[in-house]
PDB file of N, CA, C and O in Angstrom:
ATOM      1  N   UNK A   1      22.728 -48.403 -16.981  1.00  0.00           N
ATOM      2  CA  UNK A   1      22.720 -47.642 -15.755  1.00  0.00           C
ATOM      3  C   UNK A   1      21.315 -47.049 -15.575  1.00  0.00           C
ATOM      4  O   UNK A   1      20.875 -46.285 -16.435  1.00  0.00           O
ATOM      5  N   UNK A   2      20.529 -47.401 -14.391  1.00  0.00           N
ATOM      6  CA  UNK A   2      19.518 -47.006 -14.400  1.00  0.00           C
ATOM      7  C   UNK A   2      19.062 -46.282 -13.037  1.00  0.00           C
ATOM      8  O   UNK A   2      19.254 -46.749 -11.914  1.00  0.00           O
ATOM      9  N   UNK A   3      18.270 -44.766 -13.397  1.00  0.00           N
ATOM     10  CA  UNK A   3      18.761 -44.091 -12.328  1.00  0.00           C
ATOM     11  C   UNK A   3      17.069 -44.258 -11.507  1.00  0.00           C
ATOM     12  O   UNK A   3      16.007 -44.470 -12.091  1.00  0.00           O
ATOM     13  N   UNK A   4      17.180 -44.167 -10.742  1.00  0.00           N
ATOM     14  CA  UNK A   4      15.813 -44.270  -9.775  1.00  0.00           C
ATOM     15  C   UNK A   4      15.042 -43.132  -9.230  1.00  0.00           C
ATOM     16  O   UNK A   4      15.276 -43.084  -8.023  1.00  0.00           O
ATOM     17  N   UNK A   5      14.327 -42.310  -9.541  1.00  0.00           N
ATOM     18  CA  UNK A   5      13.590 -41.187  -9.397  1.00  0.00           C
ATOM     19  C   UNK A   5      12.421 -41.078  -8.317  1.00  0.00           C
ATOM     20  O   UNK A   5      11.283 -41.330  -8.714  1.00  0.00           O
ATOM     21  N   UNK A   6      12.589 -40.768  -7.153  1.00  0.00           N
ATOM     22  CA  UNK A   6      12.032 -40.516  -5.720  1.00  0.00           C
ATOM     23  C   UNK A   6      10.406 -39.654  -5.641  1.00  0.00           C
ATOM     24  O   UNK A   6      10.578 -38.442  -5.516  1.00  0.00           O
ATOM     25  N   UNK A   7       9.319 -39.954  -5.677  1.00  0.00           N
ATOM     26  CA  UNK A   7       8.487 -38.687  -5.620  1.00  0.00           C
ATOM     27  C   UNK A   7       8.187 -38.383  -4.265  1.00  0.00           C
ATOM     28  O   UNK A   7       7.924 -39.400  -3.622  1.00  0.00           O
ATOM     29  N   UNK A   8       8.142 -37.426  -3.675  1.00  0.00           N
ATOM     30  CA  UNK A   8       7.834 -37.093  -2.839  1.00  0.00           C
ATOM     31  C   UNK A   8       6.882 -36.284  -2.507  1.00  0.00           C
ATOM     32  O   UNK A   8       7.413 -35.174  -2.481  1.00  0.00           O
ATOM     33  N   UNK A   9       5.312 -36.137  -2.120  1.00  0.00           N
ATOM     34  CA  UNK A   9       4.531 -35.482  -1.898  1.00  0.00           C
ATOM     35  C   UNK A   9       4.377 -35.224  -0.553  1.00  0.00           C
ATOM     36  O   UNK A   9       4.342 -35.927   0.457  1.00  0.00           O
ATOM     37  N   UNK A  10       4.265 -33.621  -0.868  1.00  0.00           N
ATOM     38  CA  UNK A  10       3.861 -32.749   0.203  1.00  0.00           C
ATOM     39  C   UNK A  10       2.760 -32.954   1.048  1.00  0.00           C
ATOM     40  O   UNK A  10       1.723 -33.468   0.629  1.00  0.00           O
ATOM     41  N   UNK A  11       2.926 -32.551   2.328  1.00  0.00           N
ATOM     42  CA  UNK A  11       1.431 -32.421   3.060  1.00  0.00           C
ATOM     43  C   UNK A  11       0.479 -30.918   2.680  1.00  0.00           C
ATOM     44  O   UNK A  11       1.297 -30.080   2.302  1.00  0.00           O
ATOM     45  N   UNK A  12       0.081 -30.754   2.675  1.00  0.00           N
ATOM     46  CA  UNK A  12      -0.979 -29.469   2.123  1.00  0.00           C
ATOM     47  C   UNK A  12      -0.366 -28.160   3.599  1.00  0.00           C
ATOM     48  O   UNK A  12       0.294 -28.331   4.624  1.00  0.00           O
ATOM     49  N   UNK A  13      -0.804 -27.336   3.174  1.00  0.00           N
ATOM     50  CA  UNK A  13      -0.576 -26.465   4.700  1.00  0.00           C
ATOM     51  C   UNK A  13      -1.785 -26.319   5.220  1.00  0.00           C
ATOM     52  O   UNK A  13      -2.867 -26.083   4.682  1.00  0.00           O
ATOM     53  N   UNK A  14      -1.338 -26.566   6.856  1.00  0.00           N
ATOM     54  CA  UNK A  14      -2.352 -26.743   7.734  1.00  0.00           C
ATOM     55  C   UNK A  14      -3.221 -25.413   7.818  1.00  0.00           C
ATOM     56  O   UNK A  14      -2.865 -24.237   7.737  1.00  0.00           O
ATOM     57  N   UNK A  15      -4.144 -25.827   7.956  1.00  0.00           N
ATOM     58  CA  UNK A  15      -5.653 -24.394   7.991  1.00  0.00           C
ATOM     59  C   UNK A  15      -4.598 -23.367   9.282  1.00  0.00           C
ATOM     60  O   UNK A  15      -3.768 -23.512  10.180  1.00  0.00           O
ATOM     61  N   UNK A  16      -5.287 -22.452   8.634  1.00  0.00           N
ATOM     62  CA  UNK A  16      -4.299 -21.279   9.965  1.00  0.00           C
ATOM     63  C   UNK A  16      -5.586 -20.871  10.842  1.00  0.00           C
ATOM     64  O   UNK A  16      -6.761 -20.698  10.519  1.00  0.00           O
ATOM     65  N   UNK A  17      -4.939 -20.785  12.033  1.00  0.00           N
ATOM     66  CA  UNK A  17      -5.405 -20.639  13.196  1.00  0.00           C
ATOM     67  C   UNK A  17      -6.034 -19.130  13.348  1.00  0.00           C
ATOM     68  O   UNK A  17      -6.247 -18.210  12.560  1.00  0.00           O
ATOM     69  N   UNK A  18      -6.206 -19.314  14.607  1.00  0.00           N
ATOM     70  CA  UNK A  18      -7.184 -17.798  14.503  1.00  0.00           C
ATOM     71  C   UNK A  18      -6.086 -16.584  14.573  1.00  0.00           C
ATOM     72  O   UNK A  18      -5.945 -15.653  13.780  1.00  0.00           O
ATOM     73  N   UNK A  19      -5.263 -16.916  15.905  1.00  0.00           N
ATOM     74  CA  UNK A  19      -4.264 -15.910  15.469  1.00  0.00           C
ATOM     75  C   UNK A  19      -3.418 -15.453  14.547  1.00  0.00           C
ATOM     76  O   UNK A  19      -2.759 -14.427  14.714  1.00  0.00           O
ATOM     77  N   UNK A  20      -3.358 -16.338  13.270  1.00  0.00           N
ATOM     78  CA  UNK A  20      -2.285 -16.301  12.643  1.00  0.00           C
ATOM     79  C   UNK A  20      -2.846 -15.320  11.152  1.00  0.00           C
ATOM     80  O   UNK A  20      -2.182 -14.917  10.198  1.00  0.00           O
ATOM     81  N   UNK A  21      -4.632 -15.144  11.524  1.00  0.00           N
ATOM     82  CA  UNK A  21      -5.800 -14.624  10.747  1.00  0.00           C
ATOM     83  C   UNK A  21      -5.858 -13.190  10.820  1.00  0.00           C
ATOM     84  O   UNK A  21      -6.121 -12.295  10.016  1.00  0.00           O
ATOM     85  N   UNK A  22      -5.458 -13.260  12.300  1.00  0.00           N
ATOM     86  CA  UNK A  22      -5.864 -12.265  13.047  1.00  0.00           C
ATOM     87  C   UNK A  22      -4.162 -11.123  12.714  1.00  0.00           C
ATOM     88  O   UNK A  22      -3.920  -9.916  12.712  1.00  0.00           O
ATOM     89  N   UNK A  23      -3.561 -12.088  12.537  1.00  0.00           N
ATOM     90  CA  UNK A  23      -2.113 -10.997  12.217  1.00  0.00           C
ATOM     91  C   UNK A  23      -2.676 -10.776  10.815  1.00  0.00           C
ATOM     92  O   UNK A  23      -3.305  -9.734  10.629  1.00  0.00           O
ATOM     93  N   UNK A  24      -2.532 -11.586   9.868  1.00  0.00           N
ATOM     94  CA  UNK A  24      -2.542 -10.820   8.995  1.00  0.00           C
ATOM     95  C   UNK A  24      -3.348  -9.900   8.777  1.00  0.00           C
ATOM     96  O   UNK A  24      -2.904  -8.976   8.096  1.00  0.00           O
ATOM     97  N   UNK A  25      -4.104  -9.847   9.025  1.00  0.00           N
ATOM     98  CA  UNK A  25      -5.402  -8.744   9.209  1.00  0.00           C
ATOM     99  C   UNK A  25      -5.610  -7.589   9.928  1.00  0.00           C
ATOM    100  O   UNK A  25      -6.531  -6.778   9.833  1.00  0.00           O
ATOM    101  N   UNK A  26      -4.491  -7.606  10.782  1.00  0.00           N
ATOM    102  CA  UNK A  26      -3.762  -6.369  11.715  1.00  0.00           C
ATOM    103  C   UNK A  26      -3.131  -5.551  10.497  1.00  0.00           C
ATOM    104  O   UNK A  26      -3.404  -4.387  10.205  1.00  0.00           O
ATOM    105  N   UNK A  27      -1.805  -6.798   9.539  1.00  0.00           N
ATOM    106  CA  UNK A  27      -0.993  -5.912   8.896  1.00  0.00           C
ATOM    107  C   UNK A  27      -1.646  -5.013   7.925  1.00  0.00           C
ATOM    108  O   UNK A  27      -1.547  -3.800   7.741  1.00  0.00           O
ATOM    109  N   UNK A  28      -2.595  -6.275   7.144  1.00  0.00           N
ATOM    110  CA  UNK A  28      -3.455  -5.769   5.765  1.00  0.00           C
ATOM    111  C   UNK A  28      -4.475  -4.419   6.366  1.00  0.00           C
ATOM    112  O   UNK A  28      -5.220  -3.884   5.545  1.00  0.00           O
ATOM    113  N   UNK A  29      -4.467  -3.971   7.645  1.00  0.00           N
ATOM    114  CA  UNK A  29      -5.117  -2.666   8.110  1.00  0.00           C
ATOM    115  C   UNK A  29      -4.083  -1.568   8.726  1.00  0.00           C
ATOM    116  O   UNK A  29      -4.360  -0.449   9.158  1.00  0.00           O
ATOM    117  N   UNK A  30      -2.875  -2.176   8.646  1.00  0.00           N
ATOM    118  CA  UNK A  30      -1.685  -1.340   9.034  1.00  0.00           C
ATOM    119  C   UNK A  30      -1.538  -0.734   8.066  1.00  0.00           C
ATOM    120  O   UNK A  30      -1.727   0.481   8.018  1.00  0.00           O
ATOM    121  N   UNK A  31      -1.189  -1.405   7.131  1.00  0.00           N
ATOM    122  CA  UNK A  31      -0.696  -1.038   5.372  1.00  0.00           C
ATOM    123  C   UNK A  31      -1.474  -0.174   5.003  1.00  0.00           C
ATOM    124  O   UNK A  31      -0.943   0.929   4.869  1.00  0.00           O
ATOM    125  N   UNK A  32      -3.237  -0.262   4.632  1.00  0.00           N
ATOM    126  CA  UNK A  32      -3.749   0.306   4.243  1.00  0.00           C
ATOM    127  C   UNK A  32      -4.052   1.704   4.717  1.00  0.00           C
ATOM    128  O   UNK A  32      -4.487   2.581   3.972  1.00  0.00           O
ATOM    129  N   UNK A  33      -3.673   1.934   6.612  1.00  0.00           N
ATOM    130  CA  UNK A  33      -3.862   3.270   7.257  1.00  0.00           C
ATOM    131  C   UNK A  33      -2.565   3.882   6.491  1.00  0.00           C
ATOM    132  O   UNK A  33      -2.698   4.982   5.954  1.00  0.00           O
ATOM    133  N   UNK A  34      -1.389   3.248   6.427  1.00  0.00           N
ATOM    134  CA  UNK A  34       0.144   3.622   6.032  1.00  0.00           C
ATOM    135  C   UNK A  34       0.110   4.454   4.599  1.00  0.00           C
ATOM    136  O   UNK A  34       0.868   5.383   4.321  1.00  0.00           O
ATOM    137  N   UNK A  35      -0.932   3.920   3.754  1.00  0.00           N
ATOM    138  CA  UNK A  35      -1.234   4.200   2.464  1.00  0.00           C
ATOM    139  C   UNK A  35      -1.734   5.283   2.417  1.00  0.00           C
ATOM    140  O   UNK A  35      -1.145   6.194   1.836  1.00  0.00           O
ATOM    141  N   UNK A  36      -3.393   5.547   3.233  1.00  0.00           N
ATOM    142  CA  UNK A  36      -4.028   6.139   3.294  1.00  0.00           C
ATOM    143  C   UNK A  36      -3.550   7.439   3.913  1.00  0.00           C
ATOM    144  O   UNK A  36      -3.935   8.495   3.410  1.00  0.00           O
ATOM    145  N   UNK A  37      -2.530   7.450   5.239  1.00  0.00           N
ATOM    146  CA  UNK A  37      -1.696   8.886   5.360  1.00  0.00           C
ATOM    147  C   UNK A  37      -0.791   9.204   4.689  1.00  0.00           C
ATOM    148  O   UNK A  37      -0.413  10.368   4.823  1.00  0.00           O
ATOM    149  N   UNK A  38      -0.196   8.479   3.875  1.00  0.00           N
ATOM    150  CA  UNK A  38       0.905   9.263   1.945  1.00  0.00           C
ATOM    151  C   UNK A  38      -0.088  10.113   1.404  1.00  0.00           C
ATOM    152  O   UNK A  38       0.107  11.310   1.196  1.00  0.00           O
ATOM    153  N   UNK A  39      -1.160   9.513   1.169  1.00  0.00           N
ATOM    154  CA  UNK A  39      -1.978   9.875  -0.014  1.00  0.00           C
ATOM    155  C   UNK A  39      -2.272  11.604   0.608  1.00  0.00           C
ATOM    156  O   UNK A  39      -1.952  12.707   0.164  1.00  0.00           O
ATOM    157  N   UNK A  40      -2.983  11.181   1.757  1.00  0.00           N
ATOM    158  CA  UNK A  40      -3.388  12.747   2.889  1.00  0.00           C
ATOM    159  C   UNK A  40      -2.172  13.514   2.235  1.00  0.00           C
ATOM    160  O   UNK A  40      -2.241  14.269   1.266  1.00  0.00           O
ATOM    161  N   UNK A  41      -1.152  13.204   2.887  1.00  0.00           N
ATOM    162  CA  UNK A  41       0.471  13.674   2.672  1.00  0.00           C
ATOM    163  C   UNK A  41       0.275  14.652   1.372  1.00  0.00           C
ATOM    164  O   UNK A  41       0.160  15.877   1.333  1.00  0.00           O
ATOM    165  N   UNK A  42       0.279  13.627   0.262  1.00  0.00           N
ATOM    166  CA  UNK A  42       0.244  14.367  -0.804  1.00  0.00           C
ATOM    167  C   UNK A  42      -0.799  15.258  -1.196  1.00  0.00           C
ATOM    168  O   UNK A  42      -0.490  16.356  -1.658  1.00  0.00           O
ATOM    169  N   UNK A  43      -1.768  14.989  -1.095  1.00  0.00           N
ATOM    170  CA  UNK A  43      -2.540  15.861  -1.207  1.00  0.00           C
ATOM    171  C   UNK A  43      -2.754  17.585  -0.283  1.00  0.00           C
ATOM    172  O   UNK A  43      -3.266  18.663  -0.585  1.00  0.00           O
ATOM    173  N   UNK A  44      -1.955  16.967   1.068  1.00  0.00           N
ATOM    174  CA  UNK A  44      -1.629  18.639   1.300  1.00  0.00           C
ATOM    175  C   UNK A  44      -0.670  19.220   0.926  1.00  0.00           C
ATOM    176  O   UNK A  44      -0.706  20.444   1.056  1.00  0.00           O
ATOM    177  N   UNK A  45       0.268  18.750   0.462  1.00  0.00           N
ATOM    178  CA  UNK A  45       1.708  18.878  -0.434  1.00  0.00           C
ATOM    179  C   UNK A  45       1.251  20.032  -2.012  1.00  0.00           C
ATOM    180  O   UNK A  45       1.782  20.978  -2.594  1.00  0.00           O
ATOM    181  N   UNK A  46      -0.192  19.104  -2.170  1.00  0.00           N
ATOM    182  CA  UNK A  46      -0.830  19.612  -3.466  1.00  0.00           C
ATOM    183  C   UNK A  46      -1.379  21.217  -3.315  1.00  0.00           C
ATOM    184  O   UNK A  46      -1.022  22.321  -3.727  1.00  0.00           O
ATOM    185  N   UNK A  47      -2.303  20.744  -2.595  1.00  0.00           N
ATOM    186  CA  UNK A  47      -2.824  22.182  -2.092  1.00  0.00           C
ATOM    187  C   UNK A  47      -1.850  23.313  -1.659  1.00  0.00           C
ATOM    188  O   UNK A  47      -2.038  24.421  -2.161  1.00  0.00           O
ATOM    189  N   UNK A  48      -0.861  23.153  -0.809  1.00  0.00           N
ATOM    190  CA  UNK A  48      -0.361  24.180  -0.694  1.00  0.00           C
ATOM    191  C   UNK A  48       0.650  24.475  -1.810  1.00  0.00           C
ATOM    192  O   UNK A  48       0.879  25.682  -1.897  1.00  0.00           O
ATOM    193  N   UNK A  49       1.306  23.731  -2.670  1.00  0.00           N
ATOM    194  CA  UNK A  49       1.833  24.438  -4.128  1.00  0.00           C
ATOM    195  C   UNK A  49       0.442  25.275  -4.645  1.00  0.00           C
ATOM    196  O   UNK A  49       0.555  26.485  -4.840  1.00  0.00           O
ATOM    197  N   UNK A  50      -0.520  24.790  -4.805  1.00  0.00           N
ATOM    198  CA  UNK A  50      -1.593  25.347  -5.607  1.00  0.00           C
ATOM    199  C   UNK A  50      -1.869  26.815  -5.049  1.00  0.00           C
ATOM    200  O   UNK A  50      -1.990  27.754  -5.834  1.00  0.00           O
ATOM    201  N   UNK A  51      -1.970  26.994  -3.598  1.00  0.00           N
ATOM    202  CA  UNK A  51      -2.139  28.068  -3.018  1.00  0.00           C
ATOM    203  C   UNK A  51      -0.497  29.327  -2.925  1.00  0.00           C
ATOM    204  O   UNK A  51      -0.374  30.551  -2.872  1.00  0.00           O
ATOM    205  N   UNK A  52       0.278  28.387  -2.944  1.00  0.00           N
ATOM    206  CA  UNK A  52       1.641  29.476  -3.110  1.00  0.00           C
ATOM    207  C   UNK A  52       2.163  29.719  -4.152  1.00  0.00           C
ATOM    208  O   UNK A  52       3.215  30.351  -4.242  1.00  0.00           O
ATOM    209  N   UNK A  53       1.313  29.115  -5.423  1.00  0.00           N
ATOM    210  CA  UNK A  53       1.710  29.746  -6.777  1.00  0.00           C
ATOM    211  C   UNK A  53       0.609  30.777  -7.009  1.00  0.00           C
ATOM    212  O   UNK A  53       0.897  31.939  -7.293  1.00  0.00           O
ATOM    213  N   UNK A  54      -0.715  30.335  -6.883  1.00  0.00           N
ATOM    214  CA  UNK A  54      -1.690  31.812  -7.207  1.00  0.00           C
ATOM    215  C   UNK A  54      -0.912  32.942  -6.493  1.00  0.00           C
ATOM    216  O   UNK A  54      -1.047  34.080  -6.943  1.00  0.00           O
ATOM    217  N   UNK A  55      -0.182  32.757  -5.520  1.00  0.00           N
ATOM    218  CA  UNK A  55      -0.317  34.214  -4.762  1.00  0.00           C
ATOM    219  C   UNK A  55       1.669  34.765  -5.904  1.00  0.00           C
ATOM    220  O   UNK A  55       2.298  35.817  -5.787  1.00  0.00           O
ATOM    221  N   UNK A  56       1.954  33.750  -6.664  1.00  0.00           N
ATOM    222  CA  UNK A  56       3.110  34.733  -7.320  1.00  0.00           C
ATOM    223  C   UNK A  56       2.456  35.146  -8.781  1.00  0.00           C
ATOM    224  O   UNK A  56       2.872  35.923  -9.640  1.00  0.00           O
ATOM    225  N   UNK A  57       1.200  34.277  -8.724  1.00  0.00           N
ATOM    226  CA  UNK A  57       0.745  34.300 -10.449  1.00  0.00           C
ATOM    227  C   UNK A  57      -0.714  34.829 -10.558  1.00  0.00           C
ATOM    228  O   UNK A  57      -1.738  34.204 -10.833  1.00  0.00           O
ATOM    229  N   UNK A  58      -0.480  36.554 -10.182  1.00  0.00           N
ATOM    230  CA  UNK A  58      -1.815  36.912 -10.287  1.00  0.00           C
ATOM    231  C   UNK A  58      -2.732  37.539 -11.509  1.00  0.00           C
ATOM    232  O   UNK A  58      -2.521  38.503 -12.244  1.00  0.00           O
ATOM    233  N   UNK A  59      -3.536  36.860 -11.454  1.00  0.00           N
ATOM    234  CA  UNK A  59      -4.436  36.716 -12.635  1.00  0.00           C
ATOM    235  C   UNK A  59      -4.410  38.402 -13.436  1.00  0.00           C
ATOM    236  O   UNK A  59      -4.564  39.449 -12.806  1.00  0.00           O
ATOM    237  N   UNK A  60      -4.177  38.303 -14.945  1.00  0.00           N
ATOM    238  CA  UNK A  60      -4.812  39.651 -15.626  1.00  0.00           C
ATOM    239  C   UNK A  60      -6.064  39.837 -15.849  1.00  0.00           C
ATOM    240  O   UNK A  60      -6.983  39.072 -16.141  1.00  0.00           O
ATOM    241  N   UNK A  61      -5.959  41.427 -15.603  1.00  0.00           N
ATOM    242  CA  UNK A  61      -7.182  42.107 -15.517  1.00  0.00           C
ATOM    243  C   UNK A  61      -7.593  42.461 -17.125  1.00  0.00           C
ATOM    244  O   UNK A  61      -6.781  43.194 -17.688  1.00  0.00           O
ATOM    245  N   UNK A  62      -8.537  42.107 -17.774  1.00  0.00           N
ATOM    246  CA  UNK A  62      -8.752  42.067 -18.945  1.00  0.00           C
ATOM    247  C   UNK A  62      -9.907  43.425 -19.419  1.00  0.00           C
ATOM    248  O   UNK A  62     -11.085  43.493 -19.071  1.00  0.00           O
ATOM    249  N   UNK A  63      -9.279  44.265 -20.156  1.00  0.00           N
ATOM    250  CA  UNK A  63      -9.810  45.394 -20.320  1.00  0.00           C
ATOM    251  C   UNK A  63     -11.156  45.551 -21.045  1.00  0.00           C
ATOM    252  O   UNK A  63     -11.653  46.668 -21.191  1.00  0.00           O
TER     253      UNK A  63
END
């Protein structure tokens, strides 16, 4: 019994067009603004713990 084994090769993917350049390159600058306002986010998140704990944790006066 002999079984017969098919190869089939792919065509390559076609070069992408301008628009299709142009999206991804919209998203990959979407993402990165998306990123870049968390980070903001956190960092005022930061600051204001930092500023509403000094004011319960005030420093001793050292004699």
């Amino acid at each position: 019994m002999k079984s017969q084994i098919k190869i089939v090769k792919r065509k390559p993917d076609p070069t992408p067009t301008d628009s299709q350049v142009e999206s991804v390159t919209k998203s990959v600058q979407q993402s990165t603004r998306e990123i870049a306002i968390v980070v903001k986010k956190w960092i005022a998140e930061l600051k204001e713990r930092k500023s509403q704990s000094q004011l319960y944790f005030t420093p001793l006066k050292v004699r």
